[in-house]
C-alpha positions in Angstrom: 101.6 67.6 63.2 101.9 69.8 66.8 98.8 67.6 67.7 98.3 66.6 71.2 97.2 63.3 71.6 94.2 63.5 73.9 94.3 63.2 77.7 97.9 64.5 77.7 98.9 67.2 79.9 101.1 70.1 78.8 102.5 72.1 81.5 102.2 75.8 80.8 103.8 78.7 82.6 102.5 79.4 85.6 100.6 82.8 85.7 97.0 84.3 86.4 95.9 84.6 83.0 92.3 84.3 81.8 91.0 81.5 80.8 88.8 81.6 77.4 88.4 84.7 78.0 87.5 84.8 81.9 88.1 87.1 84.4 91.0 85.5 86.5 89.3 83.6 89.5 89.3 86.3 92.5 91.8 84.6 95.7 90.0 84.8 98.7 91.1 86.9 101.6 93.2 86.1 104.3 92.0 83.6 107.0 89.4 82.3 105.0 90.3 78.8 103.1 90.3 78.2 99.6 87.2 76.8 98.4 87.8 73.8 95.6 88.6 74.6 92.1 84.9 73.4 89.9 85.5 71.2 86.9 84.9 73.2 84.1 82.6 71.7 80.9 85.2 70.4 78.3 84.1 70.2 74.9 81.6 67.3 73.5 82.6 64.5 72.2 83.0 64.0 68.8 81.1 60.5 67.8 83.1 58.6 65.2 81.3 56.7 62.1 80.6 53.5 62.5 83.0 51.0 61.3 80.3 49.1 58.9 79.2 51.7 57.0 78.6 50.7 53.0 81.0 51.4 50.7 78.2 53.6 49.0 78.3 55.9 52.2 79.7 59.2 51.7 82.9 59.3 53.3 82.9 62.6 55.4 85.8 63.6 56.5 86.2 63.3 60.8 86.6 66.1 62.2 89.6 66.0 64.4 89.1 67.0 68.2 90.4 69.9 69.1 93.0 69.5 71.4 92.1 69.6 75.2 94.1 72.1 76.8 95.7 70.6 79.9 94.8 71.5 82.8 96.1 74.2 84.6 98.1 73.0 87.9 96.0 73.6 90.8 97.5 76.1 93.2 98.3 74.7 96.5 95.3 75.6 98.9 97.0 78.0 101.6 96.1 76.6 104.9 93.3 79.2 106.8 95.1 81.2 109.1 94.4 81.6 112.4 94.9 84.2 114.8 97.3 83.0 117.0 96.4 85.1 120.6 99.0 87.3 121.6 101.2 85.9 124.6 99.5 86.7 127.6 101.4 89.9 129.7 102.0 89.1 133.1 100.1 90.9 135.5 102.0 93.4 137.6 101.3 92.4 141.1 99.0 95.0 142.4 100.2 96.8 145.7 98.2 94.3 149.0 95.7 96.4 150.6 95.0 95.6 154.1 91.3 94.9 154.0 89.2 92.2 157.0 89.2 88.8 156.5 85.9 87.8 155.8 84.9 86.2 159.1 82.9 83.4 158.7 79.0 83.6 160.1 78.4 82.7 163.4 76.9 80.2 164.5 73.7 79.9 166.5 75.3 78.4 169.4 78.6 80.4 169.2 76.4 83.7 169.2 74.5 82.7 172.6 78.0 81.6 173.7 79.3 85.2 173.1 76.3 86.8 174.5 77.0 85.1 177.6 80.9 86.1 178.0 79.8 89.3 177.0 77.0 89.3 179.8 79.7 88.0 182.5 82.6 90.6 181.1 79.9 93.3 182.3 79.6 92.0 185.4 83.3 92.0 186.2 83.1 95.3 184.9 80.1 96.4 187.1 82.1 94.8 190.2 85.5 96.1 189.7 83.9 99.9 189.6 82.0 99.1 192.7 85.4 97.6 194.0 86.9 100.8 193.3 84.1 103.0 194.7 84.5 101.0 198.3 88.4 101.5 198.0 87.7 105.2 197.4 85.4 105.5 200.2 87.4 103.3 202.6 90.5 106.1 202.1 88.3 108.7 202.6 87.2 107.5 205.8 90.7 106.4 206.9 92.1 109.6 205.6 92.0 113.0 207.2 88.5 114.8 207.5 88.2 118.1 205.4 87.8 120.8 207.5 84.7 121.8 208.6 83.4 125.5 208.3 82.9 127.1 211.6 79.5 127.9 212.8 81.0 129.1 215.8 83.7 128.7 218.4 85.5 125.4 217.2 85.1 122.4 219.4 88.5 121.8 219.9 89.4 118.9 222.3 87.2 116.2 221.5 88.3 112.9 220.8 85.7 110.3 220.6 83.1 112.1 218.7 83.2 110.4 214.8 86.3 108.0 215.8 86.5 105.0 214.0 87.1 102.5 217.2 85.5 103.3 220.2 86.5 101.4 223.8 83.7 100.5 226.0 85.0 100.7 228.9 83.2 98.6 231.8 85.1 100.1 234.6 84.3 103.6 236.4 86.4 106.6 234.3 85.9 109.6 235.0 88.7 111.0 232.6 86.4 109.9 229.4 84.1 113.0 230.0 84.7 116.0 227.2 83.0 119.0 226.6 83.5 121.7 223.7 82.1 125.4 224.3 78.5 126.9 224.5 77.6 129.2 221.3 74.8 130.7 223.4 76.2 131.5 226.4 74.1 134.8 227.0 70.8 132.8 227.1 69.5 130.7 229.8 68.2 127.0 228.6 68.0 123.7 230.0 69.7 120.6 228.5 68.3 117.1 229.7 70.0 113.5 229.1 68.0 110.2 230.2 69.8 107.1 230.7 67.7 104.1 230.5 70.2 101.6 231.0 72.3 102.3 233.7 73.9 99.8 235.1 75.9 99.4 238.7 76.9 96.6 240.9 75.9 96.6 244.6 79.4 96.9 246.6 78.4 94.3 249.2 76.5 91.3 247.4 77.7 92.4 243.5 74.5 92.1 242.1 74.1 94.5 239.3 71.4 97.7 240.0 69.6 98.9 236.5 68.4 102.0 236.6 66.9 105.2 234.4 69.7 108.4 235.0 67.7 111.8 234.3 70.6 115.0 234.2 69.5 118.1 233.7 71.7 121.2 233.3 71.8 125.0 232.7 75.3 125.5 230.7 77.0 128.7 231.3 80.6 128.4 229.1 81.2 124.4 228.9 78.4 122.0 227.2 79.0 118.2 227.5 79.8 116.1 224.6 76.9 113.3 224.6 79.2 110.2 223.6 81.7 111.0 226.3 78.7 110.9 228.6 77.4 108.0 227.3 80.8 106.1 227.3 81.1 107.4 231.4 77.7 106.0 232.4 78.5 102.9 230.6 81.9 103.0 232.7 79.5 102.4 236.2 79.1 99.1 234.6 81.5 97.0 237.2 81.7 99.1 239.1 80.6 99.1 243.1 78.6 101.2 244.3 75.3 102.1 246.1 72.4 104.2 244.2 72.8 107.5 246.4 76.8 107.3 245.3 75.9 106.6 242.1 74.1 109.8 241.9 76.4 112.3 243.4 79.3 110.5 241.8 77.9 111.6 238.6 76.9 115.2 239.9 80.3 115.9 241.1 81.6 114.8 237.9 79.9 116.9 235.7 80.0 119.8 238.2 83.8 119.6 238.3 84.2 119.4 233.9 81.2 122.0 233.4 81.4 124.5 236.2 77.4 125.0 235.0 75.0 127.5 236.2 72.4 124.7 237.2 72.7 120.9 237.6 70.4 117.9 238.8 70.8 114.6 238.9 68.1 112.6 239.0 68.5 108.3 239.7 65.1 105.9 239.5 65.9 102.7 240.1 64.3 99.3 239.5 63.0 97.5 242.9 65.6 94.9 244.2 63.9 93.1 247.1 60.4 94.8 246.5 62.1 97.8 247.6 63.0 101.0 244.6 65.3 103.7 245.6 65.1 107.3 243.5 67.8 109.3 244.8 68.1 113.0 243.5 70.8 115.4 243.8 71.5 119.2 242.6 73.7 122.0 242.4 74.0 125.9 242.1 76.4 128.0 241.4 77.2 129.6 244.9 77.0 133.0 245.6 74.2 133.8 242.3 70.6 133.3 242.3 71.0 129.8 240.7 71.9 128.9 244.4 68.4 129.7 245.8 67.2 128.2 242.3 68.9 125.4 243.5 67.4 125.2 246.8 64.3 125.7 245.8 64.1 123.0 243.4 65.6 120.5 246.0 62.5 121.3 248.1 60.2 120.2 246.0 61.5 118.1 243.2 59.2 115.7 244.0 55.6 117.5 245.2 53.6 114.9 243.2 55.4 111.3 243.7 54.9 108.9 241.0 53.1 105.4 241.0 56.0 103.1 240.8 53.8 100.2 239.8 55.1 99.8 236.1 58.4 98.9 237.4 
């Protein structure tokens, strides 16, 4: 007999056939994993007569199992794939843009410390353009003067008029007198100084004489300069002399720079001694009717005397 003896396994060719006539079991797809093979149903047992059965029993004959068909090897289980990740590409290194570093926040006290460099930066801003404003100003000063636009004959000559340094002198000079020209010489007009601080010494005790000088003048060509005047009555400061010199010292003076039409000199000075002298002196031009103006005004320069009690 080709029996097989049960529970023995006969290998057969390996192969997707069916099975009893079933579909051949469907694989699964790629990357999943196998699921386990189910035990299919084998046939029943067959139950064998029991061995103390009477003689008298019918003897039937035992059907012989049919022979259980081994069981197919199992197929090894493929292992689930996995998707491996590609190798990563290195990164091209992208071109460095120049972008600010993020700077960090300031601080409360950092910020008032910055206001206040800030606030002193200004200042030494502030001073240097004043600095350079002074400096500017200073050279303009020290430089020359523009010219000035002519309003009439130039006043050529003088010296002292808008010097930076002036020289008080405190000893007699006549030589300090200037005088520029007269831009109205057809007209007739009186120019008056006063002197309120005149001061002289007395050549025979030196005690200093104050006293107010009044000159009065009718320019013909020549005007005086005023700070040359000033600078030449300041001059009689040292120097010796009594109050009727004083007076036609001055006259002569002026006479000799202006050559004027009309001039008057006029001296009040302060009591020394309880006593006040108030000499007066003139000039006209001789041969011209300032002459007799002249004498005229000698005679009575002095018709109503003044109280000399406020001195």
């Amino acid at each position: 007999m080709n029996a097989t003896p049960p529970g023995r396994k006969v290998a057969k060719p390996r192969g997707k056939q069916a099975r009893h006539g079933r579909a051949p079991k469907p694989e699964p797809p790629a990357g999943q994993p196998a699921l386990p093979p189910q035990q299919e149903p084998g046939p029943a047992p067959t139950m064998a007569a029991p061995a103390d059965m009477g003689v008298g029993a019918s003897a039937e004959p035992v059907p012989t199992p049919d022979p259980v068909p081994a069981p197919e090897p199992e197929a090894p289980q493929a292992e689930p794939q996995t998707e491996t990740p590609p190798a990563p590409v290195p990164a091209q290194p992208a071109p460095p843009m120049e972008t600010p570093a993020p700077q960090p926040a300031p601080q409360p006290q950092q910020e008032r410390r910055e206001d206040r460099w800030e606030g002193r930066r200004g200042r030494d801003r502030r001073n240097e353009r004043r600095d350079e404003r002074r400096e500017r100003q200073e050279q303009r000063r020290e430089g020359q003067r523009p010219p000035q636009p002519e309003m009439g004959p130039p006043t050529r000559g003088l010296t002292l008029l808008g010097a930076k340094t002036t020289v008080y002198s405190d000893q007699y000079t006549p030589a300090i007198l200037e005088a520029f020209d007269n831009r109205h010489p057809g007209n007739d007009f009186f120019v008056k100084f006063n002197c309120p601080e005149f001061t002289s010494l007395c050549p025979i005790t030196g005690q200093p004489d104050f006293a107010t000088i009044y000159i009065s003048y009718i320019p013909d060509k020549k005007m005086v300069e005023s700070k040359s005047l000033k600078l030449y009555l300041f001059s009689f400061r040292n120097h010796g002399a009594f109050h009727e010199d004083c007076v036609n010292i001055i006259l002569e003076d002026l006479v000799k720079l202006l050559a004027p039409r009309y001039l008057e000199v006029w001296g009040k000075f302060l009591p020394r001694g309880g006593l006040s002298i108030d000499p007066f002196a003139n000039y006209g031009r001789p041969s011209t009717r300032w002459e007799e103006f002249a004498r005229q005004r000698l005679l009575m320069h002095d018709l109503n005397p003044e109280r000399v009690d406020n001195r």
